[in-house]
N, C-alpha and C positions, 0 to 999 in steps of 0.2 A: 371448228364445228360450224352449223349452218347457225345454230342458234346467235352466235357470236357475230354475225352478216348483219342480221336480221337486225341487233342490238344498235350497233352501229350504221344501219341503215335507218333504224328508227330514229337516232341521234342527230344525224343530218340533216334527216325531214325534219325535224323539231326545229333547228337554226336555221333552213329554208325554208322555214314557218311554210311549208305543204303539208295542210290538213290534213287532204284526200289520205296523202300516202302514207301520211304519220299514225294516221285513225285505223287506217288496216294492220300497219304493222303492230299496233298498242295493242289490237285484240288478237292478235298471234299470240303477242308476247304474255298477255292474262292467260290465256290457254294453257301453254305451254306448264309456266308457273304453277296452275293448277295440276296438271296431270301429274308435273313434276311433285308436287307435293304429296297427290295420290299414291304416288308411286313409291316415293321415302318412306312413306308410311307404310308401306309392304315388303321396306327390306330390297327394291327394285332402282334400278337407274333407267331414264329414259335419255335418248339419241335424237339423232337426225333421223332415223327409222320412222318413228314418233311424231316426228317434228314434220316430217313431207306429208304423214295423215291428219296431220291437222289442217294445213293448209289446203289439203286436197276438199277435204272437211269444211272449211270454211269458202273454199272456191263455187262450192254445189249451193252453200248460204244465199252467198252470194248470187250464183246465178238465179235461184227464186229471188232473189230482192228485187232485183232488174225484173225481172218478167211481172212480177206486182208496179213495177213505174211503168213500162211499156203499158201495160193493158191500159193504165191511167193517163197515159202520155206526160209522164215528167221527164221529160229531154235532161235537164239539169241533172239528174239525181240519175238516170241511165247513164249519160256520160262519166258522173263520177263513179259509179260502181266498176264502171270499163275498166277505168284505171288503175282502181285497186284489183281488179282483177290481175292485170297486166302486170301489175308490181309482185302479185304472189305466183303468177306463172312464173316471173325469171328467179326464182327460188325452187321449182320444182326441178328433178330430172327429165332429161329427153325423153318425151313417150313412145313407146314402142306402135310402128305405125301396125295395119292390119295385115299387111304383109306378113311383114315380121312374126306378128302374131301365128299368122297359118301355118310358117315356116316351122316355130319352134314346135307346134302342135304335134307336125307331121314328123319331126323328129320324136319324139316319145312311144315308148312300146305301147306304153298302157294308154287308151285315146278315152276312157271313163270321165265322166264329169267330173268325179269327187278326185281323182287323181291328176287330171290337168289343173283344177283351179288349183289344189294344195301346189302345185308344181310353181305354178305363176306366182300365188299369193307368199312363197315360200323365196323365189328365186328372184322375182322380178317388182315384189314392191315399189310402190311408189313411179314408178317407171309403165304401168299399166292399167289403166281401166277396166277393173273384174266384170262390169257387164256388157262388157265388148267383147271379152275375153268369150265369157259366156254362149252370147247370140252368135260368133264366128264356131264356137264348138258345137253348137246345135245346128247351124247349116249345115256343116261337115257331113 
């Protein structure tokens, strides 16, 4: 499971005393724990399904974190955000480019909004940006 990467990826940063990458993976790891416990407590189990929205979740955190240093110019604290970024994108799946996106669109009978996004957010989690998805079905 991804969770199980993550644990041991956090473990290594921790004996290559790397902060940056250790600090990002710790607050995956609080997350998760949390949902997880939300979850047991409703009789539910949470996955990797879960686990790629959190970080997708914390990816978006992040990039308002950076854009509050940029406006301020902290160079220092921009480049470290970079990298925790960088460390929770090679935990994500391949994103589906915009091509792709139009291609699968144009395969579906039904071209409706509420039945494309249910289609994506159904079929292609984690693997796609719903509001990109979006503004390419409103061009259409």
């Amino acid at each position: 499971m991804l969770i199980d990467e993550i644990k041991a990826a956090n473990i290594k940063a921790m004996k290559e005393r790397d902060n940056v990458t250790r600090g990002v993976l710790s607050v995956i790891l609080t997350k998760y724990k949390l949902q997880e416990v939300e979850a047991r407590s409703q009789g539910k189990e949470i996955g990797d399904k879960e686990l790629i929205a959190i970080i997708q979740k914390t990816l978006k955190e992040l990039a308002d974190e950076k854009e509050g240093y940029v406006k301020v110019g902290n160079q220092e604290r921009v480049d470290a955000i970079a990298k925790q970024e960088a460390v929770l994108q090679g935990y994500l799946p391949k994103q589906l480019s915009e091509q792709e996106i139009r291609d699968i669109i144009a395969g579906l009978e039904d071209k409706s909004v509420p039945n494309v996004m249910k289609h994506f957010k159904t079929n292609y989690a984690g693997q796609v940006d719903m509001s990109l998805v979006n503004s390419i079905l409103r061009s259409l």
